[in-house]
C-alpha positions as CSV (number, residue, x, y, z in Angstrom):
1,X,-5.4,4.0,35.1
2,X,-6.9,0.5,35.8
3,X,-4.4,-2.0,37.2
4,X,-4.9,-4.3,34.3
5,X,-3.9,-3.3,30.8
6,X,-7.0,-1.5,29.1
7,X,-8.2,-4.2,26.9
8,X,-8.9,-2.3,23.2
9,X,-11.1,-4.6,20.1
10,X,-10.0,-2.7,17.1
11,X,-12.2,-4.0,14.2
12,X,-11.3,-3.7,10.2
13,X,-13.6,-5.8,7.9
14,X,-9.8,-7.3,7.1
15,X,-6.4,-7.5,5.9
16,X,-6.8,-8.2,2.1
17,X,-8.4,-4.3,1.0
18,X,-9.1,-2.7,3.6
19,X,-7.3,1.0,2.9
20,X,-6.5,1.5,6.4
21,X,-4.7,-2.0,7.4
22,X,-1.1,-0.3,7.4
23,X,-2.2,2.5,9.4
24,X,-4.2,0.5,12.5
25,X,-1.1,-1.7,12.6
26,X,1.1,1.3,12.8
27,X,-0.7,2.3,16.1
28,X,-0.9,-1.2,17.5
29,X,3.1,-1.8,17.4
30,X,3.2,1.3,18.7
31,X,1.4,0.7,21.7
32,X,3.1,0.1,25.0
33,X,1.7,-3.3,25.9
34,X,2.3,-2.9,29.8
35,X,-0.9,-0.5,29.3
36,X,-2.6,-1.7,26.3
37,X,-4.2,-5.6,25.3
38,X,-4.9,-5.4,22.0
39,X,-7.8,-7.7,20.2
40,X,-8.5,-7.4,16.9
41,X,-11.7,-8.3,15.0
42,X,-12.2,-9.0,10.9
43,X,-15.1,-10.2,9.1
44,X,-13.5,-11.8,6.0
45,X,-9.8,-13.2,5.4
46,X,-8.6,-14.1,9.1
47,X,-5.9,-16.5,7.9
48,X,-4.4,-13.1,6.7
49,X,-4.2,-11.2,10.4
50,X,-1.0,-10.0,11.2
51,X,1.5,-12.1,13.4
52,X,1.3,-8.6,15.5
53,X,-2.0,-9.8,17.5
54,X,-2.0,-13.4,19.6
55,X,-3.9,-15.8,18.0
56,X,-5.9,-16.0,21.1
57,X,-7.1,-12.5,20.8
58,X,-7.6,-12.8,17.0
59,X,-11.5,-12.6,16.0
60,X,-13.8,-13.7,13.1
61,X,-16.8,-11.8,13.2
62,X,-19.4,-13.9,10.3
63,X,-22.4,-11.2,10.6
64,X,-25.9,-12.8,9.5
65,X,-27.1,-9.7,8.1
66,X,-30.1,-10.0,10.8
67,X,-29.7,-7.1,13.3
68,X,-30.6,-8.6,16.5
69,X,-28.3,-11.6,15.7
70,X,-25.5,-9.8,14.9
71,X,-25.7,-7.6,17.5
72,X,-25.9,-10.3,20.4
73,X,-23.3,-12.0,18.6
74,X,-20.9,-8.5,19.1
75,X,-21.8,-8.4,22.5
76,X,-21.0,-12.2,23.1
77,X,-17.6,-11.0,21.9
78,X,-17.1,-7.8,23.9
79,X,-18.2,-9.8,27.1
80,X,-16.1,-12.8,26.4
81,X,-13.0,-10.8,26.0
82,X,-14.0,-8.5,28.9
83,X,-13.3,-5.6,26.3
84,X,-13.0,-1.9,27.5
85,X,-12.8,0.2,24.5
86,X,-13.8,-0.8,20.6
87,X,-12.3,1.0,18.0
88,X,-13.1,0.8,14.6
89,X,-11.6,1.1,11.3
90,X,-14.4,-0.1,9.4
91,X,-15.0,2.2,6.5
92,X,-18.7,1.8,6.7
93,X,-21.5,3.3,8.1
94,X,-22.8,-0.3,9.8
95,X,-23.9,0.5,13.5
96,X,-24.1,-3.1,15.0
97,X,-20.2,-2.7,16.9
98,X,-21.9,1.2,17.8
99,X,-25.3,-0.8,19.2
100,X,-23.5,-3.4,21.2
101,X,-21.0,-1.5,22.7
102,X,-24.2,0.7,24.5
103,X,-25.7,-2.4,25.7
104,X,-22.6,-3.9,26.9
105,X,-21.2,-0.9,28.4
106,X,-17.9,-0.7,26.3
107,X,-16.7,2.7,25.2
108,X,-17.2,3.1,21.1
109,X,-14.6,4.8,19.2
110,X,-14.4,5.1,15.4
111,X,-12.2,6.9,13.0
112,X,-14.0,8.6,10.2
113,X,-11.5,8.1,7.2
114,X,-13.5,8.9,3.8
115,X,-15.8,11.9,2.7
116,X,-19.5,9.3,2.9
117,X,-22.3,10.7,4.9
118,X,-25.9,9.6,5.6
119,X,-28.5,9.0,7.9
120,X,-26.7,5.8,8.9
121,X,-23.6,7.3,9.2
122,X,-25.3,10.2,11.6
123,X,-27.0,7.4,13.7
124,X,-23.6,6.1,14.1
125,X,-22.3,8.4,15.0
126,X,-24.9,9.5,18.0
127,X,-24.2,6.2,19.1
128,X,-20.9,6.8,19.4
129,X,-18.9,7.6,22.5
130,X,-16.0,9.1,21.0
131,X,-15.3,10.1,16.8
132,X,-11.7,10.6,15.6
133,X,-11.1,11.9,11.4
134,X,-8.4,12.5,10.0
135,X,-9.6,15.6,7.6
136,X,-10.0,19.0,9.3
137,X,-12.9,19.7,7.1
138,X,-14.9,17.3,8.2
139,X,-15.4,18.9,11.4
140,X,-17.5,21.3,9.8
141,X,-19.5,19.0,6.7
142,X,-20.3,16.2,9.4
143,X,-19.7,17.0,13.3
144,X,-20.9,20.2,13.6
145,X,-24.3,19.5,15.3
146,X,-24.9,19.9,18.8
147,X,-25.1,16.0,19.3
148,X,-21.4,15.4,17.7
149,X,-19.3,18.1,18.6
150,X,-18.4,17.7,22.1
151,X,-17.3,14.2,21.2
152,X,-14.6,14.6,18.0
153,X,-11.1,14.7,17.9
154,X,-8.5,16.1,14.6
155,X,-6.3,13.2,14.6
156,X,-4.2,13.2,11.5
157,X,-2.5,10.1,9.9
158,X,1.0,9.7,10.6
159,X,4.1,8.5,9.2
160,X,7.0,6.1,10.5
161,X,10.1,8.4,10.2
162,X,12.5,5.3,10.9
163,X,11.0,4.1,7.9
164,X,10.1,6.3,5.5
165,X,13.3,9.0,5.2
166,X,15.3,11.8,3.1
167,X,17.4,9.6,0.8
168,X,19.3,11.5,-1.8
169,X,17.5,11.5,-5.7
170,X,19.6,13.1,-8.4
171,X,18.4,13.5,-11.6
172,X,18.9,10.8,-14.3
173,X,18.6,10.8,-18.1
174,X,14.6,10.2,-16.4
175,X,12.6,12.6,-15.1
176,X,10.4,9.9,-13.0
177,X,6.7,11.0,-12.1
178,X,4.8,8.4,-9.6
179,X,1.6,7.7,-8.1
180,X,1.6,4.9,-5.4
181,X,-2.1,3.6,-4.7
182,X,-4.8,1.2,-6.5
183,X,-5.3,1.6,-10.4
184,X,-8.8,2.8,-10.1
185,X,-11.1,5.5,-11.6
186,X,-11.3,7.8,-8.4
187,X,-7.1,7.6,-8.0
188,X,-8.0,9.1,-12.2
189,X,-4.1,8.0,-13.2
190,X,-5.8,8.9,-17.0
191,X,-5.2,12.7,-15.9
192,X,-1.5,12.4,-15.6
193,X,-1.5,10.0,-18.6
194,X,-3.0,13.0,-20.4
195,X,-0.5,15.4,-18.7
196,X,2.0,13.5,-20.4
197,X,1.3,14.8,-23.9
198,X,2.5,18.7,-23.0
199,X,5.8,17.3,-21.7
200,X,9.2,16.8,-22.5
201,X,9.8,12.9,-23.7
202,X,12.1,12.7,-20.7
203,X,9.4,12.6,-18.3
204,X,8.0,9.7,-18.1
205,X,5.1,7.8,-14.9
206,X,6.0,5.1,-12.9
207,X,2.1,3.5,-11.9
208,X,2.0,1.2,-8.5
209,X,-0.7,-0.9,-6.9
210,X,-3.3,-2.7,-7.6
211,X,-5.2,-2.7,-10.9
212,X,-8.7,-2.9,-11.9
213,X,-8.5,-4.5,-15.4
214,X,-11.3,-2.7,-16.8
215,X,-9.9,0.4,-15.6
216,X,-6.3,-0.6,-16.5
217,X,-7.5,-1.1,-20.2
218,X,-8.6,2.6,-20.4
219,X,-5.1,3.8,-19.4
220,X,-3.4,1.1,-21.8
221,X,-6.0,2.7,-24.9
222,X,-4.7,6.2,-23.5
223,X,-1.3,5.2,-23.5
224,X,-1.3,3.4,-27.2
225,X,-3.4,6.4,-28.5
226,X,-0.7,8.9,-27.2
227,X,2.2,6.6,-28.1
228,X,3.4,6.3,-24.3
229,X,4.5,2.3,-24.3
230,X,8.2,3.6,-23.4
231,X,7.1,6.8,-20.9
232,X,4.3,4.8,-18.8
233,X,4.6,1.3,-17.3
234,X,2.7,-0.6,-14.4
235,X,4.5,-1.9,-11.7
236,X,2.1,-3.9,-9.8
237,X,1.3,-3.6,-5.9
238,X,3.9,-3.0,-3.8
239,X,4.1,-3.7,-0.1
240,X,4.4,-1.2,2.2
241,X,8.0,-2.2,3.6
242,X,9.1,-1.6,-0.4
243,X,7.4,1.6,-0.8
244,X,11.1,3.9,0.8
245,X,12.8,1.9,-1.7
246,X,10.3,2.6,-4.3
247,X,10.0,6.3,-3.4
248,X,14.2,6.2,-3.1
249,X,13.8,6.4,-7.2
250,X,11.2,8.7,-7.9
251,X,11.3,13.0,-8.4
252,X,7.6,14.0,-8.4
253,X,4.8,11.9,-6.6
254,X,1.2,12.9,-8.1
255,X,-1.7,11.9,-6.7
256,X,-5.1,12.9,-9.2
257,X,-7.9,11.3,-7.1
258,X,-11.1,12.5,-7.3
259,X,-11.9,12.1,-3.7
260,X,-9.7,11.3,-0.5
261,X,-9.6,11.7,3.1
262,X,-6.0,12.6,4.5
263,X,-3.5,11.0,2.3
264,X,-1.1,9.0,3.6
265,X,0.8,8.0,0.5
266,X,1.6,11.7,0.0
267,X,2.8,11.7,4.0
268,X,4.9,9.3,2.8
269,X,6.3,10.3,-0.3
270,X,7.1,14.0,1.8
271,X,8.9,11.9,4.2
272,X,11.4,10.8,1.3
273,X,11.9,14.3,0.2
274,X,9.9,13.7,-2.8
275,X,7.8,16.5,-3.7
276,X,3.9,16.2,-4.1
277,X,2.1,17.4,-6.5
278,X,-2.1,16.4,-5.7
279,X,-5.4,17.8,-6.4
280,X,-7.5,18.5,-3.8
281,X,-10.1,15.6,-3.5
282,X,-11.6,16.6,-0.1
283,X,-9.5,19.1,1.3
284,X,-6.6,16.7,3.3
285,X,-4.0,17.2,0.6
286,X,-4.4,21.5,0.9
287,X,-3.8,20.8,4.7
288,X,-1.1,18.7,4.4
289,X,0.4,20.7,1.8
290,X,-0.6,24.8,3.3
291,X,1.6,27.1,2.0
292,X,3.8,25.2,-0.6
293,X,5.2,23.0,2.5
294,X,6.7,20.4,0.2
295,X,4.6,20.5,-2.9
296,X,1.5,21.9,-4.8
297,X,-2.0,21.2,-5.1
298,X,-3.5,21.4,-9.2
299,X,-7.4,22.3,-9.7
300,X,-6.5,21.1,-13.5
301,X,-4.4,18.7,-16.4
302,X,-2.9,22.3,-17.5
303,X,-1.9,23.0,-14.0
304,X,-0.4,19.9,-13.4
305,X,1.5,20.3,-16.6
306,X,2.9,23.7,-15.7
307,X,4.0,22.2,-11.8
308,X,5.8,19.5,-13.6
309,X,7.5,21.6,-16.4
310,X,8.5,24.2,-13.0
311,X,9.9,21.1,-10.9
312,X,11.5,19.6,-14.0
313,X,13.4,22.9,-14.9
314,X,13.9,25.0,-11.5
315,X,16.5,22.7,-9.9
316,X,16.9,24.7,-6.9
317,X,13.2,25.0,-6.4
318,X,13.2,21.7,-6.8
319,X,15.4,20.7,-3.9
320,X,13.7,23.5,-2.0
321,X,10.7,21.5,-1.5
322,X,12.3,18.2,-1.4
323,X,13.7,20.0,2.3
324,X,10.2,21.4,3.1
325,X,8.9,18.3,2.2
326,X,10.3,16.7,5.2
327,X,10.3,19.0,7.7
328,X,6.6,19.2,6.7
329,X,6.0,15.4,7.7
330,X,8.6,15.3,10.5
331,X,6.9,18.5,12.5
332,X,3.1,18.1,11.4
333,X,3.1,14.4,11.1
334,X,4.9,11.6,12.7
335,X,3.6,8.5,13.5
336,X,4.7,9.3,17.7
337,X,2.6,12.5,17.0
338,X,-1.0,10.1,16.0
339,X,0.0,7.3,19.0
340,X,0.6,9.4,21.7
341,X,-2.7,11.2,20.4
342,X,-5.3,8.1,20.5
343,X,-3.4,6.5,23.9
344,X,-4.6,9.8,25.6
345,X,-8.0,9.5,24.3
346,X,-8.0,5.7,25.6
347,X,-7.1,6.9,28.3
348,X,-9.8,9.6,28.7
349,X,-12.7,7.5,27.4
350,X,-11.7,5.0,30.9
């Protein structure tokens, strides 16, 4: 190890929507800061960076959309700050940080978080020095190539298990379903809207996060048509510090999305004991949830209806999984598990 702390720039375009914000500062408060200085780089919404990062190593990156520019501009910044490694979290395929980093001789990491691909995202990726993802079956649909594979790591999300823990949920005149996570067309809350209709009054959906209106006003038609107003509300966002309280109230969380990397509300929802029931929008939630290890995955609105009427009537099934559920997380995927995992990559790419 060098004698100085190994000086990381993690970059996120920012702090506002970015889908991985809670996760990177996971990992940085994790850090032991005897061996790690931690800089941290956004494009839009600095005022909104975390208290967790010096203001001195806080960084607003305004990118001119000229490559050259942009890329002198990078390696201005990597210079300045006599950076070691960059990490990024952004979520697209942009290859200036990837560019930069080779000229300046900095060692490029990125995490690979969602199911895009293209030629950018490949040319990225050659440029890269290192490549972390978070879904095993990405190892095979992106970074199979010669070029790639010598260079990736499997480094699942994981979950703070001071923070997110069993708490005891007994049943109420409320059967409560729940899906934590943006109101969106790909999260596709309409299928357990529709779900709704073959099941017992008692059930009813809690919905959390943020809404898209014109999406929002396709589940409020669903609901009216269906007669829901008293078995579906929305709750709004949440933050993340309220989500164990949240969860603390809740029997089933479902998650319906269309597509998804490895989910980390389901991590988190199995860390409460609460069972998950998910489809399988990329192949994460089947490999968090192999072999029935705290829920169940549903390839259709009749399976999820039959998983719900099973949880809802089997009680000792029921707290079967709610047990499963987090010895799953607690095993498979704790945050220490994801730290200790990239520290010993820094470590390796210096």
């Amino acid at each position: 190890m060098s004698l100085r702390p190994i000086r990381i720039l993690y970059t996120i375009p920012n702090f506002k929507t970015a889908g991985s914000q809670n996760v990177l500062l996971s990992i940085l408060r994790g850090l032991d800061t005897k061996e790690f200085q931690i800089f941290l780089a956004v494009e839009k919404f600095p005022e909104l960076i975390p208290n967790d990062v010096s203001v001195s190593n806080q960084i607003h990156i305004q990118y001119t959309g000229e490559l050259l520019k942009d890329v002198k501009q990078f390696s201005r910044i990597l210079k300045v700050h006599r950076i070691d490694i960059c990490h990024s979290w952004d979520y697209k395929s942009n290859f200036i940080e990837a560019v930069a980093c080779r000229l300046s001789g900095v060692k490029y990491l990125y995490t690979k978080k969602n199911n895009a691909w293209s030629k950018r995202w490949l040319l990225k990726s050659i440029l890269a020095h290192y490549i972390a993802y978070d879904n095993p079956e990405m190892k095979s649909r992106f970074f199979s190539s010669v070029y790639l594979k010598s260079k990736i790591s499997f480094i699942p999300h994981g979950v703070d298990l001071n923070k997110f823990k069993f708490e005891e949920n007994k049943f109420k005149k409320t059967f409560n379903l729940c899906c934590i996570g943006n109101i969106v067309a790909n999260k596709n809350q309409a299928q357990i809207i529709e779900a709704l209709t073959n099941l017992p009054d008692s059930v009813h959906l809690k919905l959390y996060g943020k809404e898209d209106e014109v999406y929002k006003n396709t589940l409020i038609e669903l609901i009216d048509k269906n007669h829901f107003q008293d078995r579906v509300s929305f709750n709004g966002f949440i933050k993340n510090d309220e989500i164990p309280h949240v969860l603390s109230q809740q029997h089933v969380f479902i998650l319906a999305s269309k597509q998804e990397g490895l989910p980390v509300s389901i991590l988190e929802a199995l860390a409460c004991g609460v069972p998950v029931l998910s489809s399988n929008s990329g192949g994460g939630a089947a490999y968090i949830l192999k072999e029935g290890k705290g829920g169940y995955i549903f390839n259709s609105t009749n399976e999820l209806v039959e998983k719900i009427k099973l949880l809802y009537r089997d009680k000792d099934l029921y707290n079967k999984l709610r047990y499963e559920a987090t010895k799953n997380v607690t095993s498979r995927f704790s945050l220490k598990n994801e730290i200790n995992a990239y520290k010993k990559l820094y470590l390796k790419l210096v």
